[in-house]
N, C-alpha and C positions, 0 to 999 in steps of 0.2 A: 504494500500500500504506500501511495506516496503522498503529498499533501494536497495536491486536486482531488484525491479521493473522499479527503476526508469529510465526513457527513458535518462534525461541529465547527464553527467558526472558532479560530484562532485570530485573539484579541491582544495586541502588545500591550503588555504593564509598565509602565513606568513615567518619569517625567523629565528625562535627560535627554535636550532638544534633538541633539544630534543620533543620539540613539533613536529617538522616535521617529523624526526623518528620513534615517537607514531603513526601519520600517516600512514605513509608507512607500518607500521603491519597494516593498516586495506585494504581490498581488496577491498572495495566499494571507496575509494579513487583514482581514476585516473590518475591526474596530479598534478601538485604544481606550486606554481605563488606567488613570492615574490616581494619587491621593495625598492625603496634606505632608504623610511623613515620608511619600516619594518625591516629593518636590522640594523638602527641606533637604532630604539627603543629595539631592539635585541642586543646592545653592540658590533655590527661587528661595527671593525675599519678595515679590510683587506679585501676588498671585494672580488680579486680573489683566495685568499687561501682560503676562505668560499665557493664560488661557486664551486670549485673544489672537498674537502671534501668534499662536500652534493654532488655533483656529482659521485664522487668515492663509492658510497654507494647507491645514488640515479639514478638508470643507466640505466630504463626498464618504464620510465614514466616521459611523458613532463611533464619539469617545465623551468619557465618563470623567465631570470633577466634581470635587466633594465639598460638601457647605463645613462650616467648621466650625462653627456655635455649638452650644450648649444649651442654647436657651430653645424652645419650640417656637418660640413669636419670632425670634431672630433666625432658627433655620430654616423658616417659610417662607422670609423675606427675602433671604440668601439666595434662594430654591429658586426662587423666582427672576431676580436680575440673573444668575447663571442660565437659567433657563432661556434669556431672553440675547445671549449673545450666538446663538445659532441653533438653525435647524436638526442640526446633526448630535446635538448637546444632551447630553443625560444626567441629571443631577444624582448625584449618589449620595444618598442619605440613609447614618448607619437607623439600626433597629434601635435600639434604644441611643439614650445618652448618656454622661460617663457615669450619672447617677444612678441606670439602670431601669431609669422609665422608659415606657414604650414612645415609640416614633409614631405609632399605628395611626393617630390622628393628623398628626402632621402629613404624612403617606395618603390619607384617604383624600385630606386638603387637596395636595397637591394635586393629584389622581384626578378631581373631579375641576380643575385647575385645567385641565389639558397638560399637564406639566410630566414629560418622559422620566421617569427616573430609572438610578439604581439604587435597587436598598440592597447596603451591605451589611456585613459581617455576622449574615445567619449563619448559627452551630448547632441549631436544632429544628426537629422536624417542628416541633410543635410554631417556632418562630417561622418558621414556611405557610403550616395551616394559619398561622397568622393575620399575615400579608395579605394572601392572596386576594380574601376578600376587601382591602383597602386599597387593589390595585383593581380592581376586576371590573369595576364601571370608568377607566380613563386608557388612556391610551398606552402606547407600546412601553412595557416595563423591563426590566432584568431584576432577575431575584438571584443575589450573588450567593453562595454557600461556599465558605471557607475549609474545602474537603482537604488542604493540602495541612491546614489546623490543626483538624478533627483527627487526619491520620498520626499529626505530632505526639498526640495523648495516647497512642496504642491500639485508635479505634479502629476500624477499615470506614474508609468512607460510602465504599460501593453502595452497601444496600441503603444506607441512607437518603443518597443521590437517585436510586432507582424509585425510591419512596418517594420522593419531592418531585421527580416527575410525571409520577402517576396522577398525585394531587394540582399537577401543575395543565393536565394533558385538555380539562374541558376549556383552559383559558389560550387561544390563539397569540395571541397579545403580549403573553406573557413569556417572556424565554429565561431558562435555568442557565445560571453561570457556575462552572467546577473553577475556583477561584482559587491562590495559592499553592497551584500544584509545586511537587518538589524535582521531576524528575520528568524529563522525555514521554518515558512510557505512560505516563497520565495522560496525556494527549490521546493515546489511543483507547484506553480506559473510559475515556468521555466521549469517542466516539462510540466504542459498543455498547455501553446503555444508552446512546441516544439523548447525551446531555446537547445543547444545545449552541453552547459556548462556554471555551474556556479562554483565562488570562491566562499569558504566558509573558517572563520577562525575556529580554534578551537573552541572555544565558544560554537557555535553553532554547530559543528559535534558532542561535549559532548553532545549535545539535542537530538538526533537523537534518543535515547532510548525511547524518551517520544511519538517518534509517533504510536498511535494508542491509547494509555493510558486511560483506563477509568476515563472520569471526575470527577464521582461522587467519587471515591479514591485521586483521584486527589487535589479535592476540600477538604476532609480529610485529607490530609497530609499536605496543605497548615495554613490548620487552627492547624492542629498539630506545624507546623514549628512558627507559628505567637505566641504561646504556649510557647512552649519550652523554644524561645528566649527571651519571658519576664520572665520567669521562672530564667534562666541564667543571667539576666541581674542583677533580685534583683529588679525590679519594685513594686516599692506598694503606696499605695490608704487607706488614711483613711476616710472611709466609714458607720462607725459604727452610726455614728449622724444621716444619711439618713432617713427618712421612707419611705419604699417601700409596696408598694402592689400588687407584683406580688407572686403568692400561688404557 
């Protein structure tokens, strides 16, 4: 399988201008979906002169920025000017706030707002049955699920994900995002159960070459690579006293 194959849209994560621009040349790349402490680690200090530049260039494929209040009265108002600098724009708005109140109203506002979002940082099914119905009378959503999280804890994300899609299947509208994956192999993970979209940061889209790659070269170049770099390094072993008996 190779990446036209793939049934889910791969979404670039990040807020590093030149990394997302790399992106955007590639066609297998769909959407983009960034956040307050990708753009801090990215050196934005300006957050709406950044999202407008990367919009001014970025302008034919959803991407997602996030309000970043605490407060509900202020992440509605936020919701809304974000909202209002392009078509293509998805406001991400987590589930609850740091205090652990629900967004849910906030979500339903927006929702019947006309206002596209994504709501992030669900870890439970129950926070999916949540949503759904404060997404389900407004227009096109992402419901993010942090399955690369939930696997950190020991869980498996799978059947979770398979769960939130079932729940998710009478809503057209609504599309399931497998968010923080750790590894390549999730990519394909979220295509077999028919996830809908996944974020992927750089890292791992640079991996993309390696699928299908024969092992046995593979496993060659690895021990090339382990080679090299002791080679490079100036590693050495005084061995000469040894007696060995291998012929």
């Amino acid at each position: 399988m190779n990446s036209l194959e793939l049934k889910t849209k791969i979404f670039a994560d990040g807020a590093d201008l030149a990394g997302m621009l790399e992106m955007y040349r590639n066609p297998f790349i769909k959407g983009f979906t960034t956040n307050p402490s990708l753009m801090r680690r990215a050196g934005i200090t300006d957050y709406e002169t950044f999202a407008k530049h990367v919009l001014s260039i970025i302008h034919d494929r959803p991407i997602s920025f996030e309000v970043f209040s605490d407060d509900f009265k202020e992440m509605y108002r936020q919701a809304l000017k974000i909202a209002s600098w392009g078509n293509n724009v998805y406001v991400k708005i987590p589930i609850t706030n740091t205090k652990g109140e629900s967004a849910l109203d906030v979500i339903r506002s927006l929702s019947l707002a006309g206002v596209k979002q994504n709501v992030t940082a669900l870890m439970t099914l129950a926070q999916v049955q949540a949503v759904i119905p404060a997404l389900s009378q407004g227009p096109s959503a992402y419901v993010s699920v942090f399955a690369g999280r939930i696997a950190d804890t020991g869980r498996d994300p799978l059947p979770f994900m398979q769960n939130a899609i079932k729940l998710m299947h009478p809503y057209p509208q609504l599309e399931l995002i497998w968010a923080s994956p750790r590894e390549l192999f999730n990519i394909f993970q979220a295509h077999n159960m028919g996830c809908h979209i996944i974020t992927v940061t750089n890292d791992i889209i640079k991996k993309m070459h390696l699928i299908g790659k024969d092992l046995q070269q593979f496993s060659l170049e690895t021990v090339q690579l382990f080679y090299d770099d002791a080679v490079k390094a100036g590693f050495t072993l005084k061995t000469e006293d040894l007696v060995t008996t291998l012929e």
